[in-house]
PQR file with spaces between the fields and no chain letter, atoms N, CA, C, O and H, PARSE charges and radii, in Angstrom:
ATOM       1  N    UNK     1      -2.075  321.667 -140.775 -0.4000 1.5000
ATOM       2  CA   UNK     1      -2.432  320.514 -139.975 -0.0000 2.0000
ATOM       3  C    UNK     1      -1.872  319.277 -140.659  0.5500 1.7000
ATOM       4  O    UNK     1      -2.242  318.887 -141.766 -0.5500 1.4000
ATOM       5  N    UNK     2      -0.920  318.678 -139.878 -0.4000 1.5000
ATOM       6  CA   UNK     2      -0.558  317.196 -140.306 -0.0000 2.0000
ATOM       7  C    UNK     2      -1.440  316.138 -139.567  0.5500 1.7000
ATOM       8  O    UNK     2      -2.130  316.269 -138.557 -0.5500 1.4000
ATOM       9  H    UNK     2      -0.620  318.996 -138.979  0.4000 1.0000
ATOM      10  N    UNK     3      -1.228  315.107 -140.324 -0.4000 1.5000
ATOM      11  CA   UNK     3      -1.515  313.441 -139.773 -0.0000 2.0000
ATOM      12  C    UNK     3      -0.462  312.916 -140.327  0.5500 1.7000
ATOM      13  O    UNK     3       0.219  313.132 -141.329 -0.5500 1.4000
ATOM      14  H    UNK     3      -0.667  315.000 -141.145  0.4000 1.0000
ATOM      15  N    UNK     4      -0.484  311.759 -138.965 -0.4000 1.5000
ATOM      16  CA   UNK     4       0.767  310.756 -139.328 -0.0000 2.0000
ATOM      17  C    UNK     4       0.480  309.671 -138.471  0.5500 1.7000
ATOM      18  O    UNK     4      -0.047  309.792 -137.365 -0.5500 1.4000
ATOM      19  H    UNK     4      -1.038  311.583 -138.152  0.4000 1.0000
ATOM      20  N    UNK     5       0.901  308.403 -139.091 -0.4000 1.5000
ATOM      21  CA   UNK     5       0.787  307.173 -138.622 -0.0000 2.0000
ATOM      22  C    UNK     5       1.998  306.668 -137.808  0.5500 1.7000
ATOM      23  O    UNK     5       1.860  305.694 -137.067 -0.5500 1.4000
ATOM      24  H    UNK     5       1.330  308.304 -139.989  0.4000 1.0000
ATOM      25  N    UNK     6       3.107  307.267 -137.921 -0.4000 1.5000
ATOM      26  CA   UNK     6       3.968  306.869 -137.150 -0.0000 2.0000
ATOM      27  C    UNK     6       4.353  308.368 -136.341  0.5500 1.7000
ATOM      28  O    UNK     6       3.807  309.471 -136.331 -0.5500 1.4000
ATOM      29  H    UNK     6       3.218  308.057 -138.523  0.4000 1.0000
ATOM      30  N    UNK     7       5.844  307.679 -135.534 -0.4000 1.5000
ATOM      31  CA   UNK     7       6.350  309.329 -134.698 -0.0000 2.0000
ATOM      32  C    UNK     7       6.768  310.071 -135.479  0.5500 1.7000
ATOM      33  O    UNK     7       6.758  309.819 -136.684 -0.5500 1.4000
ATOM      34  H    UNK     7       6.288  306.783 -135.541  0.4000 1.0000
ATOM      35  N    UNK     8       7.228  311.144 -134.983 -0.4000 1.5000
ATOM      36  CA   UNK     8       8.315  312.044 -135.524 -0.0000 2.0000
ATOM      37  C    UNK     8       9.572  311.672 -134.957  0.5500 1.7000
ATOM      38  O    UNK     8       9.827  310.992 -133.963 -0.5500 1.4000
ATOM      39  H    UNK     8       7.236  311.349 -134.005  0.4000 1.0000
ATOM      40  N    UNK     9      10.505  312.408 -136.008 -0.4000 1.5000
ATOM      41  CA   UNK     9      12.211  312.063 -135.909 -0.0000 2.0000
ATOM      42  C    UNK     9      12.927  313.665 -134.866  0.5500 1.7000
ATOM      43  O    UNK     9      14.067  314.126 -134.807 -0.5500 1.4000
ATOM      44  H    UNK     9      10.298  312.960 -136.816  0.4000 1.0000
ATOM      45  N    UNK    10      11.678  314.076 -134.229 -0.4000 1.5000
ATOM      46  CA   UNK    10      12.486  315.557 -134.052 -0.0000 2.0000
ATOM      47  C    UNK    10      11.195  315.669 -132.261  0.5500 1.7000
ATOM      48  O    UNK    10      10.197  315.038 -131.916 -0.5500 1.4000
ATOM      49  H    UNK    10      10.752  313.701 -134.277  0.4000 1.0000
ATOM      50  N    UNK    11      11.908  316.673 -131.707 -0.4000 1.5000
ATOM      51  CA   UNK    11      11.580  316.365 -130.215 -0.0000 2.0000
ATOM      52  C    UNK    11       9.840  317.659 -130.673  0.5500 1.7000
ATOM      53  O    UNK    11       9.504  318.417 -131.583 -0.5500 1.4000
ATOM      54  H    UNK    11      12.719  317.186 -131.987  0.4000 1.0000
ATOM      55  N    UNK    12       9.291  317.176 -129.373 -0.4000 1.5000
ATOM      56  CA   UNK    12       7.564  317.632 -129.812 -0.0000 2.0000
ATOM      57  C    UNK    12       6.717  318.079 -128.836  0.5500 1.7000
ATOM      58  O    UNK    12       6.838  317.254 -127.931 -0.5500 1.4000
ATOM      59  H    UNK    12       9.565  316.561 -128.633  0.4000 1.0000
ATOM      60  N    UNK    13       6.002  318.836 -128.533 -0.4000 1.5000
ATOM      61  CA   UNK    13       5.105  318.985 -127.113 -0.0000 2.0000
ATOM      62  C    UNK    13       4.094  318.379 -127.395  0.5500 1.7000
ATOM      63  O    UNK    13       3.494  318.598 -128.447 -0.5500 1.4000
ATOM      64  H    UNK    13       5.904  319.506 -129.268  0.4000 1.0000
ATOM      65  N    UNK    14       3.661  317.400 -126.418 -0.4000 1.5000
ATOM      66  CA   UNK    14       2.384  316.717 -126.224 -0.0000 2.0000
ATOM      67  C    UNK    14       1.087  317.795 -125.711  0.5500 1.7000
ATOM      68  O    UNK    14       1.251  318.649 -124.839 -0.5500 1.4000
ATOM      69  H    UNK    14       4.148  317.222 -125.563  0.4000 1.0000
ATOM      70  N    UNK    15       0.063  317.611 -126.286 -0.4000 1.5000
ATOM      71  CA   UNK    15      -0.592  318.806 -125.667 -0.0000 2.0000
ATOM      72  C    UNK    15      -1.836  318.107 -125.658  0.5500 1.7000
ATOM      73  O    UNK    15      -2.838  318.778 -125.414 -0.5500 1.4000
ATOM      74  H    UNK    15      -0.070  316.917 -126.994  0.4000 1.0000
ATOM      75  N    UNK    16      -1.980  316.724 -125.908 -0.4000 1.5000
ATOM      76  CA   UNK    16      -3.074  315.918 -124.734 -0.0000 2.0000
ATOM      77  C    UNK    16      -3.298  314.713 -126.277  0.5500 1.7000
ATOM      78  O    UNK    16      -2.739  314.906 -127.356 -0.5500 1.4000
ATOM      79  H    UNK    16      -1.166  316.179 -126.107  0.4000 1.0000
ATOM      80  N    UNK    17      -3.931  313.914 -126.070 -0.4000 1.5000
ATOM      81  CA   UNK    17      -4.697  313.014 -126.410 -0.0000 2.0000
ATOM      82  C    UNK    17      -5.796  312.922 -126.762  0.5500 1.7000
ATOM      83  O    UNK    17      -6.716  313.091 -125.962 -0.5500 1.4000
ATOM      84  H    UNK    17      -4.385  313.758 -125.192  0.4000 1.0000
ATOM      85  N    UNK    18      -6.081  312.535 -128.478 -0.4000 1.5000
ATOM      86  CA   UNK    18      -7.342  312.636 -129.221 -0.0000 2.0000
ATOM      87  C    UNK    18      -7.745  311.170 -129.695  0.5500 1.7000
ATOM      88  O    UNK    18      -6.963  310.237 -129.881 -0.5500 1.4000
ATOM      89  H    UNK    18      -5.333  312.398 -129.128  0.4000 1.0000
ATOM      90  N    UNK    19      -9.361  311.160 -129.879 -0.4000 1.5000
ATOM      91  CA   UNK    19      -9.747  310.080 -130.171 -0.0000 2.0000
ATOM      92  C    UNK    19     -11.072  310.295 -131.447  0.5500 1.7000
ATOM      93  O    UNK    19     -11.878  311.212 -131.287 -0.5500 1.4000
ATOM      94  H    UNK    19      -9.996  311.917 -129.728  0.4000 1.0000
ATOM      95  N    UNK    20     -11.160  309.541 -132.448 -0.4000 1.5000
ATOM      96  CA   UNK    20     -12.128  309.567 -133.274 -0.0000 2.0000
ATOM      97  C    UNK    20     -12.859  308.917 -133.339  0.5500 1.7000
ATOM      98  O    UNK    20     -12.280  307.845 -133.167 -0.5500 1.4000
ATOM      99  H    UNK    20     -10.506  308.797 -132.578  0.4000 1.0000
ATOM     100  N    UNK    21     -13.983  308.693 -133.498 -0.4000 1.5000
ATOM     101  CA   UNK    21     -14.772  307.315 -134.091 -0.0000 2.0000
ATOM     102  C    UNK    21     -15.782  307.422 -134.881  0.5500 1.7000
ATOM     103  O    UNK    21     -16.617  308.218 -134.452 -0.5500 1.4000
ATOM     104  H    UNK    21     -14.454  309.565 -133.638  0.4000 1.0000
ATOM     105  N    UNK    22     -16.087  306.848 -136.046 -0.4000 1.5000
ATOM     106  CA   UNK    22     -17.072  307.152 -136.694 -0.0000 2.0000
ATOM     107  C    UNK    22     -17.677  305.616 -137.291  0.5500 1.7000
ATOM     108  O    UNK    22     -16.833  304.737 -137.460 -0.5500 1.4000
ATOM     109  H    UNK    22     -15.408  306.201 -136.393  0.4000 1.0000
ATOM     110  N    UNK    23     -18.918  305.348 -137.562 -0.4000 1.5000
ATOM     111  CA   UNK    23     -19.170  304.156 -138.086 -0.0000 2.0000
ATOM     112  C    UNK    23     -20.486  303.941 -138.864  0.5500 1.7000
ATOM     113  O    UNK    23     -21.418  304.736 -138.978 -0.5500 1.4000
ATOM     114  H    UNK    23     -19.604  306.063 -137.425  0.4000 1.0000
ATOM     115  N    UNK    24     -20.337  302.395 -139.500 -0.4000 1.5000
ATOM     116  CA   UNK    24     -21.701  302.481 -140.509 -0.0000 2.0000
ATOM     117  C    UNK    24     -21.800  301.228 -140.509  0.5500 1.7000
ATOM     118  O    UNK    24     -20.877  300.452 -140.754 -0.5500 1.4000
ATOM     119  H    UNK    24     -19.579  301.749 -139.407  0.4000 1.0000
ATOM     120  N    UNK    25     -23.621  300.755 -140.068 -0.4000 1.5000
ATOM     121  CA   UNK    25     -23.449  299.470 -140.213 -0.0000 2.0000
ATOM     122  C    UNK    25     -24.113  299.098 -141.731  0.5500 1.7000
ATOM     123  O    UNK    25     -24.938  299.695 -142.423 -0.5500 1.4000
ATOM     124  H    UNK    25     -24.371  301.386 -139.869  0.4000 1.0000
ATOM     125  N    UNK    26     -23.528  298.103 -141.883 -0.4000 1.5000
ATOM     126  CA   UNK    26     -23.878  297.144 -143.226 -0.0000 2.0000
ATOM     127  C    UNK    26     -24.606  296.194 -143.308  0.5500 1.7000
ATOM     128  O    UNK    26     -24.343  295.189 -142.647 -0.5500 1.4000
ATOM     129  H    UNK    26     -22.858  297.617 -141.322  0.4000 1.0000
ATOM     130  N    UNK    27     -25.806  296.243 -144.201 -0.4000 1.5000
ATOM     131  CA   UNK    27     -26.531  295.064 -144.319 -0.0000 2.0000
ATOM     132  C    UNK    27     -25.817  293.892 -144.839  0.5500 1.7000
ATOM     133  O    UNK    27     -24.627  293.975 -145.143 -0.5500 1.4000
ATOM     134  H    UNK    27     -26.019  297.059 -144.738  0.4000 1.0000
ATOM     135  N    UNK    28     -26.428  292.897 -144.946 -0.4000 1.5000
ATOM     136  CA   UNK    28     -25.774  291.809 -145.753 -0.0000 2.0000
ATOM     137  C    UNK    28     -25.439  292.119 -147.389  0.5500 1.7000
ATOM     138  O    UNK    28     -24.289  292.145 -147.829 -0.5500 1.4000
ATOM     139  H    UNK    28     -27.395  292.829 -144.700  0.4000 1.0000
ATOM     140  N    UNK    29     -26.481  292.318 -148.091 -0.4000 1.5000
ATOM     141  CA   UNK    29     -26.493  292.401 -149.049 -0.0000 2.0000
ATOM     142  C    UNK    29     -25.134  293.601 -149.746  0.5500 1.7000
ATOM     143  O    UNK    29     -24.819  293.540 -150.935 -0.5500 1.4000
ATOM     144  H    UNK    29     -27.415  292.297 -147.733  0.4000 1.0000
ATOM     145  N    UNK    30     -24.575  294.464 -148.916 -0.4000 1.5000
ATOM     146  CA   UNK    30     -23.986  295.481 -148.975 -0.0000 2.0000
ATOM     147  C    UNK    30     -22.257  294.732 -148.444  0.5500 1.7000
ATOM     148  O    UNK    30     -21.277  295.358 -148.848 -0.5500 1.4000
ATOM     149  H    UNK    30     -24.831  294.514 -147.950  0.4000 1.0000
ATOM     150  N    UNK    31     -22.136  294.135 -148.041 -0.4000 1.5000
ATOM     151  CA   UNK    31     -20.684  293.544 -147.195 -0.0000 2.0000
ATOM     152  C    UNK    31     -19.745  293.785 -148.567  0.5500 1.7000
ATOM     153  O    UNK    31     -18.571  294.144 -148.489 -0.5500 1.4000
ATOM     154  H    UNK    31     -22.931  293.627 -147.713  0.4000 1.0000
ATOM     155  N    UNK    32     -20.419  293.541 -149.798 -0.4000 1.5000
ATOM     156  CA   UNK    32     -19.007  293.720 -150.801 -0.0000 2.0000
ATOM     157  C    UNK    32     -18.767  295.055 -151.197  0.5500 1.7000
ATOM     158  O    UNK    32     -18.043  295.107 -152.192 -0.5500 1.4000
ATOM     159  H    UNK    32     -21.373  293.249 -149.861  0.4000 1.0000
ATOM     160  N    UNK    33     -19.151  296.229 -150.728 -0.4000 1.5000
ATOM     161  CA   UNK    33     -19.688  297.513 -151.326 -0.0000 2.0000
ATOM     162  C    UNK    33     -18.257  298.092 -150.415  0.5500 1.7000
ATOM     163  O    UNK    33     -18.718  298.842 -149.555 -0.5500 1.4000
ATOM     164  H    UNK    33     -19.739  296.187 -149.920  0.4000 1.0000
ATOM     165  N    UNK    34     -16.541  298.028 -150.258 -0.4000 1.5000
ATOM     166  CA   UNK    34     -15.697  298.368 -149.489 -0.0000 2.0000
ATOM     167  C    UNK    34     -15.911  299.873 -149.663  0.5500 1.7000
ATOM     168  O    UNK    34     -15.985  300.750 -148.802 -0.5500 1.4000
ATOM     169  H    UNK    34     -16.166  297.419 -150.956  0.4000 1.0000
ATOM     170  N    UNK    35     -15.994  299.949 -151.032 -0.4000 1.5000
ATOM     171  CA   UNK    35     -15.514  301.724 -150.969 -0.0000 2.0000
ATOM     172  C    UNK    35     -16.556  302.501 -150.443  0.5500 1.7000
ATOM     173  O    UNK    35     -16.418  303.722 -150.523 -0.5500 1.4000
ATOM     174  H    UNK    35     -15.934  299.236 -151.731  0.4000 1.0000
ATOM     175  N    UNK    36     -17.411  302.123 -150.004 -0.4000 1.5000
ATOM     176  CA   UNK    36     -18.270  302.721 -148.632 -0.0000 2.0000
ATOM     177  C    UNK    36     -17.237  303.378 -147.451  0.5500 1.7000
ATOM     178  O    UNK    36     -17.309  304.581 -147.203 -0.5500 1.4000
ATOM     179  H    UNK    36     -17.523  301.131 -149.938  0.4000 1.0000
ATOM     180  N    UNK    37     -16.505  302.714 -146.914 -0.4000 1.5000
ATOM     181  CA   UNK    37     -15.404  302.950 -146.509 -0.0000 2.0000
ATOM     182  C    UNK    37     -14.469  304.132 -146.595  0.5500 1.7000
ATOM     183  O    UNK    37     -13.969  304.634 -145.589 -0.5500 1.4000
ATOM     184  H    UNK    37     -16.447  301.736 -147.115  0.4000 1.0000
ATOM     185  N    UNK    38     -14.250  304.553 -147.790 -0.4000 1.5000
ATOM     186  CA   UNK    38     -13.575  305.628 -148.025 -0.0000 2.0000
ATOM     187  C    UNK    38     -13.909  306.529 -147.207  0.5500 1.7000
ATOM     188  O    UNK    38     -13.037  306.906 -146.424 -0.5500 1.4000
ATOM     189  H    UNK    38     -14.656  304.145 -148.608  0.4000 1.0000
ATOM     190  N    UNK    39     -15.226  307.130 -147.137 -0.4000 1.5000
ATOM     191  CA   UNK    39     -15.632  308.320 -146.585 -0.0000 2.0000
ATOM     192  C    UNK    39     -15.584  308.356 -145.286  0.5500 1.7000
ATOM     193  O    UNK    39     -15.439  309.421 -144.685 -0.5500 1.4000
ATOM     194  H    UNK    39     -15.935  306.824 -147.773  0.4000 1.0000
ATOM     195  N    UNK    40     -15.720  306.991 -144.576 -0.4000 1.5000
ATOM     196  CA   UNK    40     -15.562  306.805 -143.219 -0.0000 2.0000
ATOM     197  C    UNK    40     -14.045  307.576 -142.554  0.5500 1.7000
ATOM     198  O    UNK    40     -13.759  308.320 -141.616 -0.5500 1.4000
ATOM     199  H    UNK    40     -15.838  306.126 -145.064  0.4000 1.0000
ATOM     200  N    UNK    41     -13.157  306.705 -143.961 -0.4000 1.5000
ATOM     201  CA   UNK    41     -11.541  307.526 -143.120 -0.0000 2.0000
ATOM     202  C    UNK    41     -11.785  309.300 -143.420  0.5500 1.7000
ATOM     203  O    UNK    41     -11.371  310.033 -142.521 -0.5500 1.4000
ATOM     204  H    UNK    41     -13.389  306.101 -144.723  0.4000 1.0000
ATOM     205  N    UNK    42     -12.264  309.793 -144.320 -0.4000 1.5000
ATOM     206  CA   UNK    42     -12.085  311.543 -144.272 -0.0000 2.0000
ATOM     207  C    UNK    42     -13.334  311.689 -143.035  0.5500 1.7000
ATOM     208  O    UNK    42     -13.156  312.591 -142.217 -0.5500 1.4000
ATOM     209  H    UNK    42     -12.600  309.198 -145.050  0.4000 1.0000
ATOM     210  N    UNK    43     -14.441  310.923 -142.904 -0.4000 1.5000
ATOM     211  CA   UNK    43     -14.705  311.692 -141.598 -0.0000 2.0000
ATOM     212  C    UNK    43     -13.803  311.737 -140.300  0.5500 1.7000
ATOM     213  O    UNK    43     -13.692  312.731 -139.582 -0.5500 1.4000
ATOM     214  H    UNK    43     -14.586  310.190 -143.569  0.4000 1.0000
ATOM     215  N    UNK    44     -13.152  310.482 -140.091 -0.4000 1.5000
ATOM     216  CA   UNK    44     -12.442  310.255 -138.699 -0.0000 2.0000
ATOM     217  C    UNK    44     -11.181  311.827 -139.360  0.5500 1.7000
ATOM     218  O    UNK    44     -10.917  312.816 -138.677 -0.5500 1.4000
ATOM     219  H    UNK    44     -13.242  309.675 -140.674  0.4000 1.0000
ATOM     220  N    UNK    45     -10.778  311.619 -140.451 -0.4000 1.5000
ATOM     221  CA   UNK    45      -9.539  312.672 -140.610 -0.0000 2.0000
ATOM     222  C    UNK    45     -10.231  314.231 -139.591  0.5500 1.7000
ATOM     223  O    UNK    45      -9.752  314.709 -138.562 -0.5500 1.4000
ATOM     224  H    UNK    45     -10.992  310.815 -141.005  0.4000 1.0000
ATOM     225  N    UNK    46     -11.342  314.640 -140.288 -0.4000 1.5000
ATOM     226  CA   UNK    46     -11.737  315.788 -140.148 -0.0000 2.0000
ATOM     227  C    UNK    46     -12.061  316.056 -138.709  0.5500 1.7000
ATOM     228  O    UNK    46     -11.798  317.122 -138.151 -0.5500 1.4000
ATOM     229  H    UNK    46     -11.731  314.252 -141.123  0.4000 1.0000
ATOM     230  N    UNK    47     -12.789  314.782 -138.001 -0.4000 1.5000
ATOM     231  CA   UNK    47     -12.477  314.918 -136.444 -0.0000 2.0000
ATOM     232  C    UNK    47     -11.252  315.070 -136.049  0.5500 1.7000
ATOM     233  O    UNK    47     -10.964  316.002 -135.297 -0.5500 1.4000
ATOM     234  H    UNK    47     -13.002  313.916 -138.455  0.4000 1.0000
ATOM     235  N    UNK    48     -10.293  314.151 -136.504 -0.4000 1.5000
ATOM     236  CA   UNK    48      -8.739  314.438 -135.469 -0.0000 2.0000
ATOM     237  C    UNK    48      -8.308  315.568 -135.798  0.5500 1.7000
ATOM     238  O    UNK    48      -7.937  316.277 -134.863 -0.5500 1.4000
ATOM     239  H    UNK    48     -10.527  313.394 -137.115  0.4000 1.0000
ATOM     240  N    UNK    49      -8.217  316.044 -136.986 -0.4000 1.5000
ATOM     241  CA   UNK    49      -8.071  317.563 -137.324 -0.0000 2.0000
ATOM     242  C    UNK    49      -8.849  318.731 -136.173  0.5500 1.7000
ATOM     243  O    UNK    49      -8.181  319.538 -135.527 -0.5500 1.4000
ATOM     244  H    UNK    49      -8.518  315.467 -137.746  0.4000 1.0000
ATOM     245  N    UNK    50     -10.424  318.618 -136.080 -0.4000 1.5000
ATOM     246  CA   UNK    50     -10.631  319.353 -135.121 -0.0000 2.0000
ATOM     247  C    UNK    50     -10.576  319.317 -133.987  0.5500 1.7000
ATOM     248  O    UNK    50     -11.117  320.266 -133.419 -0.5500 1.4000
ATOM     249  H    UNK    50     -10.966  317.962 -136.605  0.4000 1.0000
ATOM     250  N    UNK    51     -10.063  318.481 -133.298 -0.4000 1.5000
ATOM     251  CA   UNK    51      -9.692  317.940 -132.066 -0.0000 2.0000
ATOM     252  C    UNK    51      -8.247  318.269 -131.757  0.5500 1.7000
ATOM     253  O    UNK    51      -7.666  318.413 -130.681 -0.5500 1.4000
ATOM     254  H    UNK    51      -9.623  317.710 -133.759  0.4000 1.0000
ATOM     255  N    UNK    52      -7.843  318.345 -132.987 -0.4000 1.5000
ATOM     256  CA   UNK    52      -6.085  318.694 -132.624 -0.0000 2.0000
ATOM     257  C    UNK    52      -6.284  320.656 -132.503  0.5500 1.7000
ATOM     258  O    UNK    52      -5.830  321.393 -131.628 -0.5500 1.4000
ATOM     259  H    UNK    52      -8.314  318.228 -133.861  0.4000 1.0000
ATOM     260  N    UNK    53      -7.013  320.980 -133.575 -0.4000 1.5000
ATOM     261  CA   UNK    53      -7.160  322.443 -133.353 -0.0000 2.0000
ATOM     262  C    UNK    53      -7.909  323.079 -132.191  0.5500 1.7000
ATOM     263  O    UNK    53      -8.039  324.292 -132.022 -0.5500 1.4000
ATOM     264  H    UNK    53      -7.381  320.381 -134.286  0.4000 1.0000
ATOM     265  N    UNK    54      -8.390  322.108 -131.406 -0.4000 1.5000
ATOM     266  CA   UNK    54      -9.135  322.729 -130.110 -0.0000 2.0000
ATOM     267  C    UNK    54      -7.926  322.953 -129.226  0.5500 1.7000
ATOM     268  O    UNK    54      -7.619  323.920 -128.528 -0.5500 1.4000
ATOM     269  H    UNK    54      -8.285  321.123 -131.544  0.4000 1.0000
ATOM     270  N    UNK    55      -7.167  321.492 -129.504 -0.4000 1.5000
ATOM     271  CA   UNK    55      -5.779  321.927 -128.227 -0.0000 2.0000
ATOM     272  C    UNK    55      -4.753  322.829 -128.874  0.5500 1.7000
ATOM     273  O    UNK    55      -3.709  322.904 -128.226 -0.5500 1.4000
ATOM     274  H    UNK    55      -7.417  320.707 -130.071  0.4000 1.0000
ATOM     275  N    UNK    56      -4.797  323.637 -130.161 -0.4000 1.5000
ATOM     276  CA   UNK    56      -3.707  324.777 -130.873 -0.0000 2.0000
ATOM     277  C    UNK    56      -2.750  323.703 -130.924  0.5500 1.7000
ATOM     278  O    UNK    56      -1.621  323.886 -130.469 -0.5500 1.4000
ATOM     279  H    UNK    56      -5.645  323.576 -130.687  0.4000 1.0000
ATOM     280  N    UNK    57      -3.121  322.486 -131.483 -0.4000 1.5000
ATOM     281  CA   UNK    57      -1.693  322.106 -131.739 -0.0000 2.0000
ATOM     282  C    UNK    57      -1.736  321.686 -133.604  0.5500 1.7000
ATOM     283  O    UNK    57      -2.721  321.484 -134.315 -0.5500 1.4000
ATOM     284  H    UNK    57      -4.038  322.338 -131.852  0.4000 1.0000
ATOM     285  N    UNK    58      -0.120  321.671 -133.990 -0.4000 1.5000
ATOM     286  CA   UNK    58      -0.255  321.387 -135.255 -0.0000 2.0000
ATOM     287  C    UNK    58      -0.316  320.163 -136.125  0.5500 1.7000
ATOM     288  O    UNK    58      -0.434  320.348 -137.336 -0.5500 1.4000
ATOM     289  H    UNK    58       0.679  321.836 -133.413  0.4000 1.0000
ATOM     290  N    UNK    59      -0.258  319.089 -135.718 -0.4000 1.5000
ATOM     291  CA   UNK    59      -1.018  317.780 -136.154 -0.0000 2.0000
ATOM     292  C    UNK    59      -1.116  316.467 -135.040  0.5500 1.7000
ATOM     293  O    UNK    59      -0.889  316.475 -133.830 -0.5500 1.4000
ATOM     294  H    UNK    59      -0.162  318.939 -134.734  0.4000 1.0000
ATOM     295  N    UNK    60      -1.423  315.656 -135.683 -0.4000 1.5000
ATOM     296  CA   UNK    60      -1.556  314.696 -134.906 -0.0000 2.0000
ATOM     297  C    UNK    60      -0.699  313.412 -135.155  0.5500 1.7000
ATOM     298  O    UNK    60      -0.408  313.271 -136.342 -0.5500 1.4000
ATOM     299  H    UNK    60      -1.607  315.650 -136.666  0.4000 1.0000
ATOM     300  N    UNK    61      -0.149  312.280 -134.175 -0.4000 1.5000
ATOM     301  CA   UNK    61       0.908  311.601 -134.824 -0.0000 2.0000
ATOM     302  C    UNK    61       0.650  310.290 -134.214  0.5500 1.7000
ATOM     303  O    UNK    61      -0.129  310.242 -133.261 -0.5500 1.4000
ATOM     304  H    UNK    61      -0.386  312.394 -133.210  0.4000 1.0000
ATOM     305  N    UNK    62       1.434  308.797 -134.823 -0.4000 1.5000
ATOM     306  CA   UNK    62       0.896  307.900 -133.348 -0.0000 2.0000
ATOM     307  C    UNK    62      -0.835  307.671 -134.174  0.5500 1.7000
ATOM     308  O    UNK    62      -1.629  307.029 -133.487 -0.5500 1.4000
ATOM     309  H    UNK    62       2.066  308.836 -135.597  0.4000 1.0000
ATOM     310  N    UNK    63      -1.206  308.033 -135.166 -0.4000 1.5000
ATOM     311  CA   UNK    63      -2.526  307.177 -135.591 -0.0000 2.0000
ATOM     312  C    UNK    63      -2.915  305.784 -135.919  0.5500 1.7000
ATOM     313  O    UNK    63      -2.563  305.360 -137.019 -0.5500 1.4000
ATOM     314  H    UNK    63      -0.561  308.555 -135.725  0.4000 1.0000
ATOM     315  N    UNK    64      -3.467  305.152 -135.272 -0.4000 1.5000
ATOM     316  CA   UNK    64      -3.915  304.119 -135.094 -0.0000 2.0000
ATOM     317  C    UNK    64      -5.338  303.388 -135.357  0.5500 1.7000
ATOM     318  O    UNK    64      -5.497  302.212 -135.030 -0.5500 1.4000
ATOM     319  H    UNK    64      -3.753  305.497 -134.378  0.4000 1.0000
């Protein structure tokens, strides 16, 4: 399974359109605490990952 933020250089079958979202709200006292954050991007990873494996395809590209 790949991820990628941009296209590919080589021709590809589209086999539909995935979306992630995951979130956490922050108190005040917490706003400087970024690397909270970190874990947010491996959850969204692990959704587009299983979202790409529901449609059998081998990664996802075009992340945004």
């Amino acid at each position: 399974m790949f991820l990628s933020t941009s296209g590919l250089n080589q021709s590809y079958i589209l086999k539909g359109i995935v979306n992630a979202t995951v979130k956490r709200t922050l108190k005040a006292e917490e706003l400087d605490e970024v690397d909270q954050f970190d874990n947010l991007y491996a959850q969204v990873q692990k959704k587009l990952e299983n979202k790409a494996l529901e449609l059998d395809a081998d990664g996802v590209i075009d992340i945004r």
